[in-house]
OpenMM code with the backbone's topology and positions (N, CA, C; nanometers):
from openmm import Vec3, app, unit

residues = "UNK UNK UNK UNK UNK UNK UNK UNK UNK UNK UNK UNK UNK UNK UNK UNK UNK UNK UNK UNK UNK UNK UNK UNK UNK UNK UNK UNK UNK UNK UNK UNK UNK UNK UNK UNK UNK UNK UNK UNK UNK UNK UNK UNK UNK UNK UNK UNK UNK UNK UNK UNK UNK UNK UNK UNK UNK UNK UNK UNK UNK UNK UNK UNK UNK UNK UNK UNK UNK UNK UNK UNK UNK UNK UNK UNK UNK UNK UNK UNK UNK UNK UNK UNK UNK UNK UNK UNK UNK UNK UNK UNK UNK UNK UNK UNK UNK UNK UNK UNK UNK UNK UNK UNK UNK UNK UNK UNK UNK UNK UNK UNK UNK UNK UNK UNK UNK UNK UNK UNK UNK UNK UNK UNK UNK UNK UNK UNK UNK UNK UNK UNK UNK UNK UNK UNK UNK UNK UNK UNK UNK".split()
positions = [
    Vec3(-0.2933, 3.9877, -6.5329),
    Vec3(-0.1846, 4.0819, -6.5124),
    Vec3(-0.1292, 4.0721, -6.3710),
    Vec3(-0.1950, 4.0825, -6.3037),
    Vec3(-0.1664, 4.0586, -6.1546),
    Vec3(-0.0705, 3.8811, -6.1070),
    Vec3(-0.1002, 3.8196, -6.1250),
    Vec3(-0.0175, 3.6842, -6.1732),
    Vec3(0.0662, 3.6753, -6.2325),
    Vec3(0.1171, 3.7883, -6.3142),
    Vec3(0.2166, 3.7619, -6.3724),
    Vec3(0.3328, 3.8578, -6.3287),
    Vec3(0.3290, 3.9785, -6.2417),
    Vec3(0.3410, 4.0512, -6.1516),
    Vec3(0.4553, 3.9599, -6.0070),
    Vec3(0.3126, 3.8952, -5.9703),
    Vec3(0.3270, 3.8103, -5.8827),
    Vec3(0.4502, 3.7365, -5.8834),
    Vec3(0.4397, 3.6706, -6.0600),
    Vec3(0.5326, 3.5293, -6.0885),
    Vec3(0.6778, 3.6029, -6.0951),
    Vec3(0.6480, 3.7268, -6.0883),
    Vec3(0.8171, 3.8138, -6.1554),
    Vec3(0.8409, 3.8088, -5.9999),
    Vec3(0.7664, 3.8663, -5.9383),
    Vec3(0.8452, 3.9127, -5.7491),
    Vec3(0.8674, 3.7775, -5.7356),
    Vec3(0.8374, 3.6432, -5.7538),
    Vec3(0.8348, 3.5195, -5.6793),
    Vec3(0.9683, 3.5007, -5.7634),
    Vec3(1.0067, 3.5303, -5.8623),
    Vec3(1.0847, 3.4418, -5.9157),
    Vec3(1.2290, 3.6097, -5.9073),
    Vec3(1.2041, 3.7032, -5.8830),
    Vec3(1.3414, 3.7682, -5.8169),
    Vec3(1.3206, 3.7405, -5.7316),
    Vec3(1.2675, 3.7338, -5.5974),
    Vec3(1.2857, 3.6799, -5.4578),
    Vec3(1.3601, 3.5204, -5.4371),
    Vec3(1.3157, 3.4571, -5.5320),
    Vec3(1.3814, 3.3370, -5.5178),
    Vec3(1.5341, 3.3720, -5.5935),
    Vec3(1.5851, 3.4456, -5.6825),
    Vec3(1.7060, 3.4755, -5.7611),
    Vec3(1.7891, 3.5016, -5.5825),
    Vec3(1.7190, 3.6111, -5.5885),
    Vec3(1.7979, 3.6817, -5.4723),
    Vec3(1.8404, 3.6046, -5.3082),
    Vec3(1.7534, 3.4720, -5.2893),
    Vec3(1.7642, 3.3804, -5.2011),
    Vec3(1.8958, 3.3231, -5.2722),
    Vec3(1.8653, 3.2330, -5.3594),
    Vec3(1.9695, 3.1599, -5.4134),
    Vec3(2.1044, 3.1988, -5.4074),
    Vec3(2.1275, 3.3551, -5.4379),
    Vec3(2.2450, 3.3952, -5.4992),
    Vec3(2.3128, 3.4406, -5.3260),
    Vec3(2.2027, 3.4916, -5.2065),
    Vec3(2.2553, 3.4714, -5.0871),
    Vec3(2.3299, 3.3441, -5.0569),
    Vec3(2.2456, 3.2319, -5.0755),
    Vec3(2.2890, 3.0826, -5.0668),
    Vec3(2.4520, 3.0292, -5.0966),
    Vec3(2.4099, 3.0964, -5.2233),
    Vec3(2.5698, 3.0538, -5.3026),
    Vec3(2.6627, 3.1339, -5.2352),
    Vec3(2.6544, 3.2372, -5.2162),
    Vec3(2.8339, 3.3320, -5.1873),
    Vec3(2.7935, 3.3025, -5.0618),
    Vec3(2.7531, 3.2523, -4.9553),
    Vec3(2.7405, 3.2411, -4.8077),
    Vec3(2.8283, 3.1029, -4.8110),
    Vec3(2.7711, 2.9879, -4.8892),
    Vec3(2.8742, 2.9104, -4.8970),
    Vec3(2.9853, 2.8646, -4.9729),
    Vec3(2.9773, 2.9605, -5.0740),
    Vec3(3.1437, 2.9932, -5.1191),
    Vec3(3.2150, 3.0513, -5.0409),
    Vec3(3.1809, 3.1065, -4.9667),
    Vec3(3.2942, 3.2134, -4.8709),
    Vec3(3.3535, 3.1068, -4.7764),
    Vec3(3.2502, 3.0069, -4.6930),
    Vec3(3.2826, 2.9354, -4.5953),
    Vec3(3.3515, 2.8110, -4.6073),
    Vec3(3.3700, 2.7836, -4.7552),
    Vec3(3.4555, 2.6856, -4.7734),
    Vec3(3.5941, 2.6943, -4.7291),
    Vec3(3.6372, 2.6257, -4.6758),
    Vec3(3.7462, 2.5847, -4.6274),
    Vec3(3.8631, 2.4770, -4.7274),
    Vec3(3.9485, 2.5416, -4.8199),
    Vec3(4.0344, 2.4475, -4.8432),
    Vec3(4.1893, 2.4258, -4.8008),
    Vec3(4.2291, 2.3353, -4.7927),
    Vec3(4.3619, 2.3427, -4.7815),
    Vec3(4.4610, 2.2495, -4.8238),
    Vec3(4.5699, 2.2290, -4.7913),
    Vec3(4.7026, 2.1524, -4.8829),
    Vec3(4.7500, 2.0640, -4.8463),
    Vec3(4.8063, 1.9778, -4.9465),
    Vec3(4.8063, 1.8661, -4.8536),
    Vec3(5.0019, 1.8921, -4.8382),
    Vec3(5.0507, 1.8287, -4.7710),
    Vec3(5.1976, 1.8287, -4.7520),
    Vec3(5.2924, 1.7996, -4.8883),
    Vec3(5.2430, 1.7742, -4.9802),
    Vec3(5.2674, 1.7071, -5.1289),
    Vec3(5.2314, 1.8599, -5.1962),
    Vec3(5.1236, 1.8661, -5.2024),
    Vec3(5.0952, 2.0542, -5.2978),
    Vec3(5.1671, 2.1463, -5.2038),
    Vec3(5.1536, 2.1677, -5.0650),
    Vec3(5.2553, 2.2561, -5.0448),
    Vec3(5.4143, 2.2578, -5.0920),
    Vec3(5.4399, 2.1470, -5.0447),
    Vec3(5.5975, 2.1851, -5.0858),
    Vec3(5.6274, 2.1717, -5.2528),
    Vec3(5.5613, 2.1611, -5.3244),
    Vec3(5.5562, 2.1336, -5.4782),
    Vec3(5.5689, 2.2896, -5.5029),
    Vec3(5.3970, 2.3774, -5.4391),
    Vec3(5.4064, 2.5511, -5.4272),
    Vec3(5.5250, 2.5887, -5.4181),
    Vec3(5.5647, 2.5441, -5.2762),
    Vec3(5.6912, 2.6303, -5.3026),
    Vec3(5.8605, 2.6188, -5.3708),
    Vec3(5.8614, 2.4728, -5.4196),
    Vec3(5.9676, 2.4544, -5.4697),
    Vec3(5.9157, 2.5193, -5.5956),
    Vec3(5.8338, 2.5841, -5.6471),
    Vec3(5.8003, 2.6339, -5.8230),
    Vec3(5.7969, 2.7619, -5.7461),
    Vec3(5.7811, 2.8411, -5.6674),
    Vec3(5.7576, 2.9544, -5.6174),
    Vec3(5.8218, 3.0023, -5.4967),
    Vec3(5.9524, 3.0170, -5.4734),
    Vec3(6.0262, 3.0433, -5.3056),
    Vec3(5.8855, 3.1903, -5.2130),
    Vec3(5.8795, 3.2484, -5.2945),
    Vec3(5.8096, 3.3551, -5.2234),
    Vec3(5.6307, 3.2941, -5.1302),
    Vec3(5.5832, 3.1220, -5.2205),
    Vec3(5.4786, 3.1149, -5.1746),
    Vec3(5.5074, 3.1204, -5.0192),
    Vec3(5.6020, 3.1042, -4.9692),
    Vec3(5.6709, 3.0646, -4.7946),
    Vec3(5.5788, 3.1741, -4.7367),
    Vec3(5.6032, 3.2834, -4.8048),
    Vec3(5.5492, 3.4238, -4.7561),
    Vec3(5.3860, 3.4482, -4.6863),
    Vec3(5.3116, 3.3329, -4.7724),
    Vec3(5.1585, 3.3215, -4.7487),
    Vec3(5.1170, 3.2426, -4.6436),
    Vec3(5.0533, 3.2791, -4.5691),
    Vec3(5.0047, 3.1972, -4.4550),
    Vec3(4.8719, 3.1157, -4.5749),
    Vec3(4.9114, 2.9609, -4.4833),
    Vec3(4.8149, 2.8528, -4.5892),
    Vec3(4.7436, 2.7549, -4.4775),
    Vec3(4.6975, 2.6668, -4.5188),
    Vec3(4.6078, 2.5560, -4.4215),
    Vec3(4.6289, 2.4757, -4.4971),
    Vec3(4.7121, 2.3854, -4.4057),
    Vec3(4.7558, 2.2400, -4.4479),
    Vec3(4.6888, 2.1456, -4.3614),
    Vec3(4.6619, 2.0072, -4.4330),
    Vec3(4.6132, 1.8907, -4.3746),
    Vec3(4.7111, 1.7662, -4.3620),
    Vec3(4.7375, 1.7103, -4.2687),
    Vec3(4.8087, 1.5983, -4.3018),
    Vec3(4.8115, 1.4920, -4.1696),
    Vec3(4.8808, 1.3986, -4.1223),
    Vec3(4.8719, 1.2983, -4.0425),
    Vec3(4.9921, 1.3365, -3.9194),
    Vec3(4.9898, 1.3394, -3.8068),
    Vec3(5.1401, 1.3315, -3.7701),
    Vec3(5.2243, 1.1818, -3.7390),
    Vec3(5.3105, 1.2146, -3.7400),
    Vec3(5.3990, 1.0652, -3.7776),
    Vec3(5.4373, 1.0599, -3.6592),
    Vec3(5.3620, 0.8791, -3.5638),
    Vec3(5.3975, 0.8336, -3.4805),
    Vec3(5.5971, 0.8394, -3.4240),
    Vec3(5.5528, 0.8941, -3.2987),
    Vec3(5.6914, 0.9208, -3.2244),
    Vec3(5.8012, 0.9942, -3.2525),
    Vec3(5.6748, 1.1141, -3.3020),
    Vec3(5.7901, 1.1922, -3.3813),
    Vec3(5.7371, 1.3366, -3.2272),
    Vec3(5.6436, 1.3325, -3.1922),
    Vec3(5.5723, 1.4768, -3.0859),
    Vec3(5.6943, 1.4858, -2.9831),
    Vec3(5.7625, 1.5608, -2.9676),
    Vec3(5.8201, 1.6570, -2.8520),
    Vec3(5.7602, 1.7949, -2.8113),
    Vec3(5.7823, 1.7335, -2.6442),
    Vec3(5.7124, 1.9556, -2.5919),
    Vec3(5.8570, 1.9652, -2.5300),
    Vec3(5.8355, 2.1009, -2.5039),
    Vec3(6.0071, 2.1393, -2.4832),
    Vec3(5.9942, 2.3014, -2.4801),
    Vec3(6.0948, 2.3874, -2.4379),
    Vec3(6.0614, 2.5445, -2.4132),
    Vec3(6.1285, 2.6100, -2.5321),
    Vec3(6.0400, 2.7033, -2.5703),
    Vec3(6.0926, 2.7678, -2.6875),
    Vec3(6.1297, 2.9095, -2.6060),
    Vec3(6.2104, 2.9260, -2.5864),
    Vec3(6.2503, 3.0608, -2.5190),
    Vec3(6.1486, 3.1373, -2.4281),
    Vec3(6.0835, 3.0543, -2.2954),
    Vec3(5.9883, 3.1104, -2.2130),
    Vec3(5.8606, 3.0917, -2.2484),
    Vec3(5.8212, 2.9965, -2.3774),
    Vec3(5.7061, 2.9997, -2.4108),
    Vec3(5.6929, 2.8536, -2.4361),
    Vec3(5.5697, 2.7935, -2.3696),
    Vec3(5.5047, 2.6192, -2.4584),
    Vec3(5.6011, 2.6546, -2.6153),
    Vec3(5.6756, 2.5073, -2.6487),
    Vec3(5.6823, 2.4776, -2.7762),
    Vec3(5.6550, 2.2996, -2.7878),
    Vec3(5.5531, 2.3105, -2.8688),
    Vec3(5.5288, 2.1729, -2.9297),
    Vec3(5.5781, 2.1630, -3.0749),
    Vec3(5.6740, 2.0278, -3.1008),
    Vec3(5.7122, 2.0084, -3.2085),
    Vec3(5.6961, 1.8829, -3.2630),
    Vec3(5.6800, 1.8205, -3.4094),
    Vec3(5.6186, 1.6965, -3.4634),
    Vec3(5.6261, 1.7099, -3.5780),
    Vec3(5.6398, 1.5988, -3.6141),
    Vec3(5.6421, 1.6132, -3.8031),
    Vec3(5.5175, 1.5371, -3.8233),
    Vec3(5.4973, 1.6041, -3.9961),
    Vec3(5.3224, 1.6058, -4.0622),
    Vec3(5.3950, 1.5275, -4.1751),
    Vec3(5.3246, 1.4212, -4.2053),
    Vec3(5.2674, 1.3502, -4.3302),
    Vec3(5.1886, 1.3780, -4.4224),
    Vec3(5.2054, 1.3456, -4.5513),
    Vec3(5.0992, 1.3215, -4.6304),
    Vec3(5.0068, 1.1689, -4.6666),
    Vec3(4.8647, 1.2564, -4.5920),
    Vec3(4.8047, 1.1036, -4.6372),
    Vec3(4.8226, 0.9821, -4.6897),
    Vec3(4.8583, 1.0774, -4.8401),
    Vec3(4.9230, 0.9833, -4.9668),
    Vec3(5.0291, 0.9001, -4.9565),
    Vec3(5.1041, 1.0088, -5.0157),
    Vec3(5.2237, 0.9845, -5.0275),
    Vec3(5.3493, 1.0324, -4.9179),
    Vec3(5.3079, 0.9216, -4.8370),
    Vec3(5.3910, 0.8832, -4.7240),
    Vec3(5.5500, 0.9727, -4.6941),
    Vec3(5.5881, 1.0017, -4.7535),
    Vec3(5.7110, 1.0319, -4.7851),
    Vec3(5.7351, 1.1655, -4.7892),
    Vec3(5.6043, 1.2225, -4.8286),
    Vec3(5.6283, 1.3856, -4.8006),
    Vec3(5.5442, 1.4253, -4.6680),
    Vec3(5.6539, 1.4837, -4.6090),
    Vec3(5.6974, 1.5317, -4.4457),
    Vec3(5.7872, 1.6912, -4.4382),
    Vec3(5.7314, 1.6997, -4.3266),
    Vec3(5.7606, 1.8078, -4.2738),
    Vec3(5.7559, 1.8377, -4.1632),
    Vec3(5.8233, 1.9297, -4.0730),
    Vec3(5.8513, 1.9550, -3.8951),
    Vec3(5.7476, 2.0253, -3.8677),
    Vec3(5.7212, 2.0762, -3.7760),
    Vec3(5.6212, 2.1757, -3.7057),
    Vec3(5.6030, 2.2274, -3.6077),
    Vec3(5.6230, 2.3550, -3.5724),
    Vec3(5.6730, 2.3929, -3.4533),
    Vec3(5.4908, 2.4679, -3.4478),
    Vec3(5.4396, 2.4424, -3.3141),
    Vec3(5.2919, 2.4939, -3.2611),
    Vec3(5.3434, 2.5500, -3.0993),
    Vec3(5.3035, 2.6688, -3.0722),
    Vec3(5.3153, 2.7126, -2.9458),
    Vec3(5.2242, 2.7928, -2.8947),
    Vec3(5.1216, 2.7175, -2.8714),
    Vec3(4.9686, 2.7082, -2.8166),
    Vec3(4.9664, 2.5494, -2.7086),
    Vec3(4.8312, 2.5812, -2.6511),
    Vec3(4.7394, 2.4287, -2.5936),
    Vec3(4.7089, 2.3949, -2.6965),
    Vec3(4.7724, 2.1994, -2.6653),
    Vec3(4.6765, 2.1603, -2.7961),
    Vec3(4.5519, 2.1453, -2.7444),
    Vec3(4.5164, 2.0961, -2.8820),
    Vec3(4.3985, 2.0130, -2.8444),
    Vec3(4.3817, 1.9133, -2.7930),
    Vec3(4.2936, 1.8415, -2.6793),
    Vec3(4.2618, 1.7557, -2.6104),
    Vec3(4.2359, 1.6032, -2.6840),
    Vec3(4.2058, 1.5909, -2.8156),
    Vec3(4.1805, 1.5048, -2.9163),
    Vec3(4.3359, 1.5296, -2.9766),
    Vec3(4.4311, 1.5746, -2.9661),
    Vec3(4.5396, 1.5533, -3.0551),
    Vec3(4.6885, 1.4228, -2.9593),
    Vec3(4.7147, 1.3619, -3.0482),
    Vec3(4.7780, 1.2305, -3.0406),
    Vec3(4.8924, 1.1736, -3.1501),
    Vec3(4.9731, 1.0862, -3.1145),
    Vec3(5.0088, 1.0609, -3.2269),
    Vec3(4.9446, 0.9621, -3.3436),
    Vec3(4.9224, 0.9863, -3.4991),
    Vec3(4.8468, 0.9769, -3.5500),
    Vec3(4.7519, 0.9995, -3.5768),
    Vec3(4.7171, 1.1257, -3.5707),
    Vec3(4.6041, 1.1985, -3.5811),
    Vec3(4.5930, 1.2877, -3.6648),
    Vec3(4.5009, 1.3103, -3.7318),
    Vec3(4.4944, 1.3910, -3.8590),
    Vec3(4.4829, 1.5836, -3.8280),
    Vec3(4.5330, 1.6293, -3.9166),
    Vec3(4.5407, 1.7466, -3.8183),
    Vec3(4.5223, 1.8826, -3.9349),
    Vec3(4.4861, 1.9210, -3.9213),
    Vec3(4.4809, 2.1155, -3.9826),
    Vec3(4.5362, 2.2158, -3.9373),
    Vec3(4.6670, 2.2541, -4.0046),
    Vec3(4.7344, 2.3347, -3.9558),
    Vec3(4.7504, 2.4855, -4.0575),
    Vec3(4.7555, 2.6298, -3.9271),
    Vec3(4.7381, 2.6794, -4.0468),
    Vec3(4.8759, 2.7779, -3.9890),
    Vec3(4.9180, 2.8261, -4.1019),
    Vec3(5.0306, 2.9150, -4.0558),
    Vec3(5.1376, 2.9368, -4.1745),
    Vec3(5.2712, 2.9223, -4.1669),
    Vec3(5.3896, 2.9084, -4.2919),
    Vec3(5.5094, 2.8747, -4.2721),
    Vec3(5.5670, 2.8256, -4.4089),
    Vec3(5.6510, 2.7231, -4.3980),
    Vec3(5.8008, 2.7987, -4.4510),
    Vec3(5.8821, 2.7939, -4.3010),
    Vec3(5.9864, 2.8648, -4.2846),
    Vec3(6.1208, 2.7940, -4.3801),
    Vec3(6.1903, 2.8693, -4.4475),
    Vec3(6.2853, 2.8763, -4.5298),
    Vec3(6.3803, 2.7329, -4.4709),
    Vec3(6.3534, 2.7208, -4.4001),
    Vec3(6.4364, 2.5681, -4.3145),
    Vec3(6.3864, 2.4705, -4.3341),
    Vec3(6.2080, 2.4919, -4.3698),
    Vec3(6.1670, 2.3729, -4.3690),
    Vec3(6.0821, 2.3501, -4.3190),
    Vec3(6.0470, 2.4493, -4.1815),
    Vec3(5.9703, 2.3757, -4.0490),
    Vec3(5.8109, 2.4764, -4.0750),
    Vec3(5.7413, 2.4073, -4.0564),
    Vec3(5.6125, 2.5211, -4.0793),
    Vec3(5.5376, 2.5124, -3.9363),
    Vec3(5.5869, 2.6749, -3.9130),
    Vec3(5.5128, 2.7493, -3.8061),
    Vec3(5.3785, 2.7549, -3.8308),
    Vec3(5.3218, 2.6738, -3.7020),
    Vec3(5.1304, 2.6618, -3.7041),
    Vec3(5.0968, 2.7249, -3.5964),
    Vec3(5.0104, 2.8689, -3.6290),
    Vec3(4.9411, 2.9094, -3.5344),
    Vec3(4.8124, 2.8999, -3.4701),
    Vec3(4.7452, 2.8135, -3.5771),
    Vec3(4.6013, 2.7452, -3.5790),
    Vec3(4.6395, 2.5639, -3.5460),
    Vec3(4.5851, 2.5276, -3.4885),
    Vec3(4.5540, 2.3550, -3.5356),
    Vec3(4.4562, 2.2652, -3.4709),
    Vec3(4.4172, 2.2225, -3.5839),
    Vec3(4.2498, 2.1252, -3.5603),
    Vec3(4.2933, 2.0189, -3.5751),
    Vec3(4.2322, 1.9152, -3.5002),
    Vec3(4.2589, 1.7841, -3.4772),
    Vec3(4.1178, 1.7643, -3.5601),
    Vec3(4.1390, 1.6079, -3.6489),
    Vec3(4.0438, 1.5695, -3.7572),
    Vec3(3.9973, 1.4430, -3.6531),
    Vec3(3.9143, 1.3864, -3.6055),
    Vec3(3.8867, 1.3025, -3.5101),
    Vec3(3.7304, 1.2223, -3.5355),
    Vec3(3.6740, 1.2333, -3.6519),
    Vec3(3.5797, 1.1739, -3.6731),
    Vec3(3.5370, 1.0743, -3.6546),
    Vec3(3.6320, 0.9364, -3.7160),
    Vec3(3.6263, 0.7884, -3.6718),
    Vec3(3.5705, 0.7563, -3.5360),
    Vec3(3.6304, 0.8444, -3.4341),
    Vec3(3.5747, 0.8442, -3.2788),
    Vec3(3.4424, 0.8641, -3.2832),
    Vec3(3.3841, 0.9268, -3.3510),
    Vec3(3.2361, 0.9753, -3.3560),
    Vec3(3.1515, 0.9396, -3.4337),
    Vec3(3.1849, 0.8281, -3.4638),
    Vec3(3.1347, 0.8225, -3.6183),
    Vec3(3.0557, 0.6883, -3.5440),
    Vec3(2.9414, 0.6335, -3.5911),
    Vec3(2.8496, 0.5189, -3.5709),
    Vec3(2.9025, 0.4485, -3.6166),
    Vec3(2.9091, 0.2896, -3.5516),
    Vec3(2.9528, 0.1939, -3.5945),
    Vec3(2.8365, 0.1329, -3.7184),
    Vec3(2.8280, 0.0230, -3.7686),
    Vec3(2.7048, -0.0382, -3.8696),
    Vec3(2.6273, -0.0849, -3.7277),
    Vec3(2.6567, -0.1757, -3.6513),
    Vec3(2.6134, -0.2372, -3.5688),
    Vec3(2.4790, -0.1274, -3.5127),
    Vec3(2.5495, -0.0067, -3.4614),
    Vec3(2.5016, 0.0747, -3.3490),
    Vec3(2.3852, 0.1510, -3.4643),
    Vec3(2.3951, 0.1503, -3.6195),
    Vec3(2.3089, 0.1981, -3.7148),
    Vec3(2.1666, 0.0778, -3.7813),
    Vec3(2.1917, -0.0788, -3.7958),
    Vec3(2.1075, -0.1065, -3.8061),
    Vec3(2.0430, -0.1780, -3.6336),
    Vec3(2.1386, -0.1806, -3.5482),
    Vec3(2.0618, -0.2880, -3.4844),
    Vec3(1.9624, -0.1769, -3.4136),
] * unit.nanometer
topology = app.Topology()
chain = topology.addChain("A")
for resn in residues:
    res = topology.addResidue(resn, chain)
    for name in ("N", "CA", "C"):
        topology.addAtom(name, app.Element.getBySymbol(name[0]), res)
């Protein structure tokens, strides 16, 4: 009787671990859009504009200008899609970038995409892995 007692607390204690586990990292997932699903959203939906979203995409060499947005840093650049090359978009950021951001660089932007076109980013992460990443060489030798 006592063992079997036991096997019930061991096996809700472990329920109750698990189910911490899971919604700790469901919550922390992070997804976002690529420049292709956003503007798809909102050409089927004008109001999605309204939602602040997190987009991923590339910025397109020699496209970065800084310049004053009425008394304030404005950085501006157009975003790619990975994919499909062709879907683009402007981006106005008026923050420091990041120290890792360049042209061609993969980037996470989070914010919304103004009725003109241009999507205001008030967040943005530079994706910079390749830099950090072990070569084969530096892994077997």
């Amino acid at each position: 009787m006592k063992n079997g007692r036991f096997m019930v607390g061991l096996v809700a204690v472990a329920a109750v671990v698990s189910y911490l586990v899971w919604t700790g990292v469901t919550e922390t997932m992070v997804y976002y859009l690529t420049p292709t699903e956003l503007l798809a959203k909102v050409s089927d939906d004008p109001t999605f504009r309204d939602v602040g979203v997190k987009v991923s995409g590339k910025v397109v060499s020699g496209t970065y200008a800084r310049g004053d947005g009425g008394g304030e840093l404005l950085h501006t650049f157009t975003v790619r899609d990975l994919v499909d090359e062709s879907s683009t978009f402007q981006v106005e950021y008026r923050s420091a970038l990041p120290d890792t951001f360049s042209d061609e660089v993969e980037v996470v932007l989070e914010g919304r995409l103004r009725p003109d076109g241009v999507f205001v980013a008030n967040t943005l992460l530079t994706k910079c892995g390749s830099r950090y990443e072990a070569s084969v060489e530096e892994l077997t030798g």
